[in-house]
GUGU-784451 format. One line per 3 residues: their letters; for each residue x, y, z of N, C-alpha, C. Coordinates in steps of 0.02 Angstrom, whole numbers, padded with zeros to 5 digits. Atoms other than C-alpha are relative to their C-alpha. Layout:
N
A) X Y Z X Y Z X Y Z ~ ...
//
This chain:
271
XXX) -00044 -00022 -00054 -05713 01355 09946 00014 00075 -00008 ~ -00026 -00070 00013 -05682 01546 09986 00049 00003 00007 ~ -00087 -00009 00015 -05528 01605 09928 00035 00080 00070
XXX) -00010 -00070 -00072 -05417 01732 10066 00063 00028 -00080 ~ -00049 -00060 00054 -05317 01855 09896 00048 00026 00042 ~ -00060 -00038 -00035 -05151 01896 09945 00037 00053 -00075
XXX) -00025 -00060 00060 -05091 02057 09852 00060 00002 -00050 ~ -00050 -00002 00029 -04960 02053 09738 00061 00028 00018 ~ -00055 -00050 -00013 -04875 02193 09788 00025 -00003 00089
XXX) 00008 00019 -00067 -04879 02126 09973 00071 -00038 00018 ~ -00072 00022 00016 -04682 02089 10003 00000 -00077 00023 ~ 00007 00071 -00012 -04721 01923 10088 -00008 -00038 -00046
XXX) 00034 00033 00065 -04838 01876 09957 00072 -00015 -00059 ~ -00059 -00021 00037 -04697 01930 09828 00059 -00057 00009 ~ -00059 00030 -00017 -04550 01826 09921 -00018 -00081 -00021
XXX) 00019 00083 00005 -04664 01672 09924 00010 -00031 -00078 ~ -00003 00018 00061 -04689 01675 09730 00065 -00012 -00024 ~ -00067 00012 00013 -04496 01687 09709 00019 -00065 00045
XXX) -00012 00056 -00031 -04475 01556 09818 -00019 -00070 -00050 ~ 00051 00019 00048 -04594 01464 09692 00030 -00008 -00055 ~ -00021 -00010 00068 -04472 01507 09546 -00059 00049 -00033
XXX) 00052 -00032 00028 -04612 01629 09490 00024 00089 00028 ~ -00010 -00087 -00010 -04584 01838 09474 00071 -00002 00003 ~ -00070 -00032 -00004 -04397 01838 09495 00013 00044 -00060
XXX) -00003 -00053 00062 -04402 01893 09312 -00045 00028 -00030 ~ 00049 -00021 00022 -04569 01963 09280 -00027 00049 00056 ~ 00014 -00048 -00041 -04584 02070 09438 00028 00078 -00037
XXX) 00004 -00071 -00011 -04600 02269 09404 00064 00039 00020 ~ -00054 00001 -00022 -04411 02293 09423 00025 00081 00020 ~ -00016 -00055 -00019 -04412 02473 09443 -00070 00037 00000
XXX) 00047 -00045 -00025 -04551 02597 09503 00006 00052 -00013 ~ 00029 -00064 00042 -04622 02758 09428 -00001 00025 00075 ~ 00017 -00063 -00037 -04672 02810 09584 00043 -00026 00087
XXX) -00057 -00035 -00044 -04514 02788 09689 -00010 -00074 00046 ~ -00014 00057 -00017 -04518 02587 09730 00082 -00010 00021 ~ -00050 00025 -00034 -04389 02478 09809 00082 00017 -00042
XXX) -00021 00009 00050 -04289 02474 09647 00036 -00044 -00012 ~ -00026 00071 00024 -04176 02345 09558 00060 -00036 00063 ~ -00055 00047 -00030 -04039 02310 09689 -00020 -00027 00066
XXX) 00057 00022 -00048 -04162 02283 09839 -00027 -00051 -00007 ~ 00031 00070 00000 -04279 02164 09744 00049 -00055 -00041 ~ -00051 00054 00022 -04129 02067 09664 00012 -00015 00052
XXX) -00036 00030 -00087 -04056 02053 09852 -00068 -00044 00026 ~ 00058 00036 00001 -04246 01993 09883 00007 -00057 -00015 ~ 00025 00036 00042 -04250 01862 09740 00092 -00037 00032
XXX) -00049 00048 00032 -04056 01798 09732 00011 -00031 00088 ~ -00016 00037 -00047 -04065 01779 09939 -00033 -00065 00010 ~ 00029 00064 -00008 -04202 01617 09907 00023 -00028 -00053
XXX) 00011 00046 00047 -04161 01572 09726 00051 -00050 00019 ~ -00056 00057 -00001 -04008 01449 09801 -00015 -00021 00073 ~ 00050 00025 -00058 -04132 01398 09937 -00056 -00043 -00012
XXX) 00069 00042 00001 -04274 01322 09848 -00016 -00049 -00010 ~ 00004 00074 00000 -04254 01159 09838 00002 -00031 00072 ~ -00006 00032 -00078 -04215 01140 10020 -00036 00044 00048
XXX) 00039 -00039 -00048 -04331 01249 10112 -00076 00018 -00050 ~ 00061 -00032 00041 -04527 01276 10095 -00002 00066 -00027 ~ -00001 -00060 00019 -04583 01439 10012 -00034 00049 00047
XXX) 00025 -00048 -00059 -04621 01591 10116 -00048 -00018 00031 ~ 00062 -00008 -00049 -04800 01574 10176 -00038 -00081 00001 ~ 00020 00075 -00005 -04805 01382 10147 -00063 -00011 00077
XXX) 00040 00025 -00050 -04876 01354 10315 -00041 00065 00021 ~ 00056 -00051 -00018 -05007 01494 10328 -00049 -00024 -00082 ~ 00062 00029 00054 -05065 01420 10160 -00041 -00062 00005
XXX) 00044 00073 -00018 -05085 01257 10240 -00040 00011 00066 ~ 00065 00004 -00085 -05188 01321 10413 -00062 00035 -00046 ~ 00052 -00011 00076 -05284 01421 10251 -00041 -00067 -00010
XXX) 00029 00052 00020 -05346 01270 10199 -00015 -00046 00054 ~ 00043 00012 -00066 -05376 01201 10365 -00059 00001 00031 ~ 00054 -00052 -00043 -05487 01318 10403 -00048 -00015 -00069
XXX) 00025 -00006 00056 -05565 01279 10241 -00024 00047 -00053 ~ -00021 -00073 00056 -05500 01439 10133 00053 -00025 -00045 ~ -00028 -00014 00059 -05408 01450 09977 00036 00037 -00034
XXX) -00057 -00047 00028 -05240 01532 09965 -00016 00012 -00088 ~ -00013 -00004 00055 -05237 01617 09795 00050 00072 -00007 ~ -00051 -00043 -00006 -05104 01696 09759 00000 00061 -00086
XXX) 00000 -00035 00080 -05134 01841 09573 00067 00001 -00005 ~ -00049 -00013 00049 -04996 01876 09462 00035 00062 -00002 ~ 00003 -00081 00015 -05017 02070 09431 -00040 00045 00054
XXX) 00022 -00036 -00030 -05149 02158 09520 -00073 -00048 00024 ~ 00033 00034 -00047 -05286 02119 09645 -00065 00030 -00044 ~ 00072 -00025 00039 -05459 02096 09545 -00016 00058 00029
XXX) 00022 -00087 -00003 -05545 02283 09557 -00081 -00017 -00044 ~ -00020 00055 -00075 -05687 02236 09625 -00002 -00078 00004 ~ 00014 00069 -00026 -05666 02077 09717 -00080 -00029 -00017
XXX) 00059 00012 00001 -05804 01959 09675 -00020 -00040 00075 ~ 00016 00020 -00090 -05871 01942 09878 -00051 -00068 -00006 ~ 00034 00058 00000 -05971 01780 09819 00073 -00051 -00013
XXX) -00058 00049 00013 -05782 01714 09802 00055 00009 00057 ~ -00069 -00034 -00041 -05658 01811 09904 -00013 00004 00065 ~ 00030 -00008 -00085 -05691 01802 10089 00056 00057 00022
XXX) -00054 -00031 -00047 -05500 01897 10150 00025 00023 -00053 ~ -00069 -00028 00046 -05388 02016 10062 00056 -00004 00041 ~ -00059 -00008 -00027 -05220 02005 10120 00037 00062 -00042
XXX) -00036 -00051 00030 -05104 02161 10095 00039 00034 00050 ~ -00046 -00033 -00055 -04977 02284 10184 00069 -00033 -00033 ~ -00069 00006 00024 -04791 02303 10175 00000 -00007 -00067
XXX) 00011 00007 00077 -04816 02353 09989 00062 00031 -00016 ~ -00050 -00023 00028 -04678 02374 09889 00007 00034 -00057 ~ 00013 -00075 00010 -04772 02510 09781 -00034 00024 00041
XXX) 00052 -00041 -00032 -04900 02646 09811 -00057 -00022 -00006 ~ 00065 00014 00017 -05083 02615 09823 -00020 00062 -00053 ~ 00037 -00064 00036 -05189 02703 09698 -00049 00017 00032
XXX) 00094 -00003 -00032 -05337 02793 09749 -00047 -00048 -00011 ~ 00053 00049 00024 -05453 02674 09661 00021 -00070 00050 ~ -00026 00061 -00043 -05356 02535 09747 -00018 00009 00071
XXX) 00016 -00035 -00066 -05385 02617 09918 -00065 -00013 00023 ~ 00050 00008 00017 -05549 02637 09869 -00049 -00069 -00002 ~ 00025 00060 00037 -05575 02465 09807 -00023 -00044 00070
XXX) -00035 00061 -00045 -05499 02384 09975 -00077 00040 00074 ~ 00043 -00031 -00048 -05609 02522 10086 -00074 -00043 -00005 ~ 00052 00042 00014 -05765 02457 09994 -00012 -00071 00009
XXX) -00002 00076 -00027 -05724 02271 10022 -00022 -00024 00060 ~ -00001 00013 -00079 -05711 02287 10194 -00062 00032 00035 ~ 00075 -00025 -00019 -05886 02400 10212 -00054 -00053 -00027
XXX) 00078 00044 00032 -05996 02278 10118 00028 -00080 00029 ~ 00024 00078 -00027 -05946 02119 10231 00068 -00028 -00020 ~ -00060 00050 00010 -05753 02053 10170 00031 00023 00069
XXX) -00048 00013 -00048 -05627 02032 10275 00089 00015 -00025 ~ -00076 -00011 00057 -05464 02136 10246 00064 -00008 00059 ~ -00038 00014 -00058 -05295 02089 10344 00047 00059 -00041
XXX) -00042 -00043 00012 -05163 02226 10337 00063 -00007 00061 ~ -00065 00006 -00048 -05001 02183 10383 00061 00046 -00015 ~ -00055 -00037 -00008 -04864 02327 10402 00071 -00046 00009
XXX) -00075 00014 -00045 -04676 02306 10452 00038 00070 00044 ~ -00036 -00066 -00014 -04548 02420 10499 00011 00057 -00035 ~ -00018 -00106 00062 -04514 02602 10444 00077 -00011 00018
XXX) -00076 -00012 00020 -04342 02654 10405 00000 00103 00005 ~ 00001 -00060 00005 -04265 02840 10414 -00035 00023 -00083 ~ 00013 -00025 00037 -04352 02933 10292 00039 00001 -00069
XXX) -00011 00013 00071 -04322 02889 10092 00050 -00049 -00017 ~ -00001 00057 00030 -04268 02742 10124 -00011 -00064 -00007 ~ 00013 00057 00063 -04281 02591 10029 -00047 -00070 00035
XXX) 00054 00038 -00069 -04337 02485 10192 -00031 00020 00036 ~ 00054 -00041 -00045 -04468 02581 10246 -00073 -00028 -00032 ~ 00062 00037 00016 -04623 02472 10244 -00073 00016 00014
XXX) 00065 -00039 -00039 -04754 02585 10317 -00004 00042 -00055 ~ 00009 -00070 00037 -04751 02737 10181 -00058 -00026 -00041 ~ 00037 00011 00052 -04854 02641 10055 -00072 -00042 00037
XXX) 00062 00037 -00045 -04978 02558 10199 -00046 00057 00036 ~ 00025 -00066 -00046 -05007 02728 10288 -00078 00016 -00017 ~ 00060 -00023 00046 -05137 02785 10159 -00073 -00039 00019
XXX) 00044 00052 -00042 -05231 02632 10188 -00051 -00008 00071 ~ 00023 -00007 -00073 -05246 02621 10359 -00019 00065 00051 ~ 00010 -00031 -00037 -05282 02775 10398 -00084 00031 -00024
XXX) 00073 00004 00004 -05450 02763 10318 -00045 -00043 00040 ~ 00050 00045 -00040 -05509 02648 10440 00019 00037 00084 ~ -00009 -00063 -00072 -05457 02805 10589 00076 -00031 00033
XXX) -00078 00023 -00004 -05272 02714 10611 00058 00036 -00003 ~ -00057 -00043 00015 -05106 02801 10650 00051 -00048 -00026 ~ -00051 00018 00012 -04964 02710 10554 00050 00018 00024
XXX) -00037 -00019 -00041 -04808 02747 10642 00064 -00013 -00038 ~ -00046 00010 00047 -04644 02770 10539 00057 -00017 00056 ~ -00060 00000 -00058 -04539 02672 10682 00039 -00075 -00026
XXX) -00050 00047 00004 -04438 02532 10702 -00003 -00038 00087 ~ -00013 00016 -00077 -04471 02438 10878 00008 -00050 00014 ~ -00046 00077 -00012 -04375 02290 10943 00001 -00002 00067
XXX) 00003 00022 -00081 -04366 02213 11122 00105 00017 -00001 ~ -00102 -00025 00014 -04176 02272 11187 00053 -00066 -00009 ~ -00047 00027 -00009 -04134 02116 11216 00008 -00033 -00059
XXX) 00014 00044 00032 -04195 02047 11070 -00024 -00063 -00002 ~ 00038 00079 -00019 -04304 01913 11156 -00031 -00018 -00067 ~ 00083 -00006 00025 -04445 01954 11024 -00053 -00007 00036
XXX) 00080 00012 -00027 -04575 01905 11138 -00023 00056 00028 ~ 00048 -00036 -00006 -04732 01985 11160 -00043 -00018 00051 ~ 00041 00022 -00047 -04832 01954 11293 -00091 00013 00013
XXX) 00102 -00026 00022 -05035 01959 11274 -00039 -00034 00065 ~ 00041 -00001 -00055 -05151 01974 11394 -00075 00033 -00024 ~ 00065 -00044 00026 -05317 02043 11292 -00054 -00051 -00008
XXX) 00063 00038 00003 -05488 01973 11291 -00036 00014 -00075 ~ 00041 -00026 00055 -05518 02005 11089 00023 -00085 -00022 ~ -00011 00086 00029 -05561 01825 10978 00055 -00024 -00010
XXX) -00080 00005 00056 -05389 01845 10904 00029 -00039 00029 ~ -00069 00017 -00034 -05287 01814 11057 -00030 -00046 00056 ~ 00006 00053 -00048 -05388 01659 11144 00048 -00040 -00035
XXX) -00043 00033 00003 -05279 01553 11192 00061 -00007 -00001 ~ -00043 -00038 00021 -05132 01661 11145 00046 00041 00068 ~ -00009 -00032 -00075 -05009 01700 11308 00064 00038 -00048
XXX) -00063 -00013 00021 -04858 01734 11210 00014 00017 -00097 ~ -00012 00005 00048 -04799 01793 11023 00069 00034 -00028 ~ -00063 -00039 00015 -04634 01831 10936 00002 00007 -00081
XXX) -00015 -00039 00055 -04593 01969 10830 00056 00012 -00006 ~ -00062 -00042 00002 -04425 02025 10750 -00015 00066 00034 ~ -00003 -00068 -00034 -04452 02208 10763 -00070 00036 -00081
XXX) 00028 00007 00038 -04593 02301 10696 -00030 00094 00014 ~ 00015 -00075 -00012 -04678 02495 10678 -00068 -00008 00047 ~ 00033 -00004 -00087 -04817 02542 10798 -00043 00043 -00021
XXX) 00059 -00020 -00016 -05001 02580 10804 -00016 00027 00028 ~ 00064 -00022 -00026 -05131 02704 10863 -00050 00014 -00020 ~ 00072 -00037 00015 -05295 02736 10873 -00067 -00014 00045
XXX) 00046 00010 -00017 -05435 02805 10948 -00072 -00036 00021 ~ 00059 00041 -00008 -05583 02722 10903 -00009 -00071 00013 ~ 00010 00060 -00031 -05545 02558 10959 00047 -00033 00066
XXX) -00056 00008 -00043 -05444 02494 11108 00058 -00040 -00040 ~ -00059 00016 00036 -05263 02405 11028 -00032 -00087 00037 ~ 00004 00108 00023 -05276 02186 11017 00071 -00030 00047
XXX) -00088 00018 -00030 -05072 02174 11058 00011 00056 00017 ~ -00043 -00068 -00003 -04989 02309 11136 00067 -00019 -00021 ~ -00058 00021 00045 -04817 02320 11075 00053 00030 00076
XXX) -00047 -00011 -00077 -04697 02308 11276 00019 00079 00025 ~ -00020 -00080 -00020 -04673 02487 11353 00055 -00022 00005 ~ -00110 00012 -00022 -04466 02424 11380 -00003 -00017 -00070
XXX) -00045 00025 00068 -04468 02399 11195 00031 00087 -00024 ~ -00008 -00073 00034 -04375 02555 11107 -00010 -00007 -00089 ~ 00016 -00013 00065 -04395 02625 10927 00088 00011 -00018
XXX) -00068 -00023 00019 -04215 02606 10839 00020 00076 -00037 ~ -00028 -00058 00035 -04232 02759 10741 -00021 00061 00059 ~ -00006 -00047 -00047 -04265 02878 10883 00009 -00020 00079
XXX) -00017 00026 -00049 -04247 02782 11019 -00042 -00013 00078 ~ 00075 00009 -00053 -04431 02816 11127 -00013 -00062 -00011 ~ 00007 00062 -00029 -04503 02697 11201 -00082 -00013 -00007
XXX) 00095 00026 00046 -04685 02591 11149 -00063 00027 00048 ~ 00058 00000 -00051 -04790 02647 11289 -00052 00010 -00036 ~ 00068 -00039 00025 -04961 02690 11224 -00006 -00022 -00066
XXX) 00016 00023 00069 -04938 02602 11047 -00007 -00081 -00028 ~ 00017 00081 00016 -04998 02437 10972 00019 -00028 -00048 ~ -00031 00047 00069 -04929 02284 10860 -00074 -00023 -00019
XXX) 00079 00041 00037 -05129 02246 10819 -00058 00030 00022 ~ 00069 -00035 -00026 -05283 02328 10809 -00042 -00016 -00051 ~ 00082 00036 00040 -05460 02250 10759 -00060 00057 -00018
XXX) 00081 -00068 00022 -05613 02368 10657 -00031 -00075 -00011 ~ 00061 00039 00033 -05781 02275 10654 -00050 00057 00022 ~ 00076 -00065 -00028 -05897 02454 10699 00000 00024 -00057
XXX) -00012 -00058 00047 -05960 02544 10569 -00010 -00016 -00067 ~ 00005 00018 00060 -05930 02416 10427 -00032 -00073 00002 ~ 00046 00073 -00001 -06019 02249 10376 00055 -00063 00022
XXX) -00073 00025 00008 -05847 02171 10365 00045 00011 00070 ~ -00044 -00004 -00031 -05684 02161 10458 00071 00010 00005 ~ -00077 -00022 00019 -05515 02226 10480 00028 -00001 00029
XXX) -00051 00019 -00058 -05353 02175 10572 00043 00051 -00042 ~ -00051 -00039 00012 -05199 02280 10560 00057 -00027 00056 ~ -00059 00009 -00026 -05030 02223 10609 00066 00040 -00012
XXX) -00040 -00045 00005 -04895 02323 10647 00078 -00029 -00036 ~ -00032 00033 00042 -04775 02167 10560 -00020 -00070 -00016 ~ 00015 00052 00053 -04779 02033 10432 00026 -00064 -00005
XXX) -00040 00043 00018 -04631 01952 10444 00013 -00079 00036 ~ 00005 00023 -00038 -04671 01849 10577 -00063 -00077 -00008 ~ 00034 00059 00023 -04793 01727 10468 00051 -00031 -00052
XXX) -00045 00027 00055 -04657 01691 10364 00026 -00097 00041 ~ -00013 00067 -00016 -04596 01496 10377 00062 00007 00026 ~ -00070 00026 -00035 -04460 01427 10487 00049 -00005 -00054
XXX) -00074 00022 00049 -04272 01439 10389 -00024 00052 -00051 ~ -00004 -00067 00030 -04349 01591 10287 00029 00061 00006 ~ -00031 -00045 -00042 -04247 01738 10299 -00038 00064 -00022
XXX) 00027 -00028 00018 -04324 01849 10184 -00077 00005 -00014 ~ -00026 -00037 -00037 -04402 01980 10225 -00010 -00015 00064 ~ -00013 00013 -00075 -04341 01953 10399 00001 -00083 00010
XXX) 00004 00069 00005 -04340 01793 10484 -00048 -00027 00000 ~ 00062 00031 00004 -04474 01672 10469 -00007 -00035 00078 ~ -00003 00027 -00070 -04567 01636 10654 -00071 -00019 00018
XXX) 00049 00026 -00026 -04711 01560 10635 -00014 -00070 00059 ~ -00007 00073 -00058 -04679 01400 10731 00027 00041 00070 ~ -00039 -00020 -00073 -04586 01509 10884 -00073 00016 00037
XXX) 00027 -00013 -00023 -04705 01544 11019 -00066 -00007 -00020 ~ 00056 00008 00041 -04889 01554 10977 -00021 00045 -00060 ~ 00032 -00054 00048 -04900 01640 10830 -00039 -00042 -00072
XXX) 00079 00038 00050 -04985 01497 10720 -00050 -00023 00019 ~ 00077 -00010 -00011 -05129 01499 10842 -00022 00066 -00014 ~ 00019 -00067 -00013 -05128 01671 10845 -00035 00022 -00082
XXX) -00002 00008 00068 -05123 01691 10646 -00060 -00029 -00017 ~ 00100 00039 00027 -05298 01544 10632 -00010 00013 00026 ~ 00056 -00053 -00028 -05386 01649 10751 00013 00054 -00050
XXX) 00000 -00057 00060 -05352 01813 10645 -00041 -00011 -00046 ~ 00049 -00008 00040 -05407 01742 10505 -00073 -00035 -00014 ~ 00086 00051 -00008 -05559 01627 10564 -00020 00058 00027
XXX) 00038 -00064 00002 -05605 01807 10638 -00028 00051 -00062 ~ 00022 -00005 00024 -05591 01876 10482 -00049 -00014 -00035 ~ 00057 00044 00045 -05704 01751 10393 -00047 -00008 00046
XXX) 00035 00012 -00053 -05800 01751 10540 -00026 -00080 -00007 ~ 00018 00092 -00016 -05784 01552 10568 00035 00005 00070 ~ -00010 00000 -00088 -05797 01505 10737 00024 -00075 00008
X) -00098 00056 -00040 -05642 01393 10834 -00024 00000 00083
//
């Protein structure tokens, strides 16, 4: 069975293992190079540890359409093999990192995705500048090797419906009329048309413009053997009754068809 690697440092990933009883005390509790630091991922860890007996763990149900699809959540410990062995690993999962990438890491994830894997990159929201919830700074790097603008925003529907409304003809979104997001930062780029747009009436909380012209999802398959999704948030595969980070909404609207298209695109298995 090919396995889909979810990153360590991938805050979802991260929440799920605490959920798990696993990392609350062996996570990286403070950062060299200017991480979340200790009172952040304690608020992280102590908002599930008096939760886990009565609620699944973060990505419970994206591990079970995983295996559906006949893939192989694996979740590492420390760091994401360097490289992947592609006779094992079909998907990297990563984004919303709660360090920095290294070059080599960059590197590693670029190369994955040129020789035929399948890498998913899921962002969140940005925050004013230096701080602590700003989920784009350490994804930027990333994604902007595949010609991607990261967008250090914050964009929410006013009323707070969440819903998204899709109307695109890419594999992702058959089937797919509707999806809800908390609130999330915002895509461009050239070289490919955008997957989701992200509502022109939505605004950006930290400046207050408005989404016209920017996307919650944009698909690369030109160029490389492989494939690459980019989402502008994360939090939105998280499980029902999850709060952290954000709420969990996979069951609301369609976003657990939307989610096994994604990654049966990645793996290129056909639905």
């Amino acid at each position: 069975m090919a396995r889909v690697l979810f990153d360590p440092h991938f805050a979802q990933a991260w929440q799920h293992r605490c959920d798990l009883g696993q990392d609350v005390a062996t996570y990286p509790w403070t950062e060299p190079s200017g991480g979340w630091g200790i009172t952040r991922k304690l608020a992280f860890a102590l908002a599930h540890l008096g939760r886990m007996r009565n609620s699944k763990p973060r990505l419970q149900s994206v591990c079970d359409l995983l295996v559906a699809l006949g893939l192989e959540p694996a979740f590492p410990e420390n760091e994401l093999p360097a490289p992947p062995d592609r006779d094992e690993v079909e998907i990297i999962v990563t984004g919303s990192r709660l360090k920095a990438f290294t070059d080599d890491e960059i590197a590693t994830l670029v190369r994955f995705a040129e020789e035929g894997g399948g890498l998913l990159i899921m962002s969140n929201h940005g925050a004013p500048e230096g701080a602590p919830n700003d989920f784009t700074r350490y994804d930027r790097p990333l994604v902007e090797k595949f010609d991607i603008e990261l967008e250090c925003t914050g964009f929410s529907e006013p009323n707070r419906s969440r819903a998204v409304h899709v109307s695109g003809e890419h594999p992702t979104t058959t089937g797919i009329r509707e999806l809800s997001i908390n609130n999330c930062s915002s895509l461009r780029c050239a070289r490919v048309p955008s997957v989701v747009d992200i509502p022109s009436n939505w605004h950006d909380r930290l400046t207050g413009t408005q989404a016209r012209g920017r996307a919650a999802a944009i698909a690369i398959d030109e160029g490389i053997d492989g494939r690459v999704f980019v989402l502008s948030d994360s939090g939105f595969m998280g499980n029902e009754g999850t709060r952290s980070p954000g709420p969990g909404l996979i069951d609301q609207a369609d976003n657990r068809k939307f989610l096994t298209n994604v990654f049966s695109w990645l793996a290129k298995i056909d639905t």
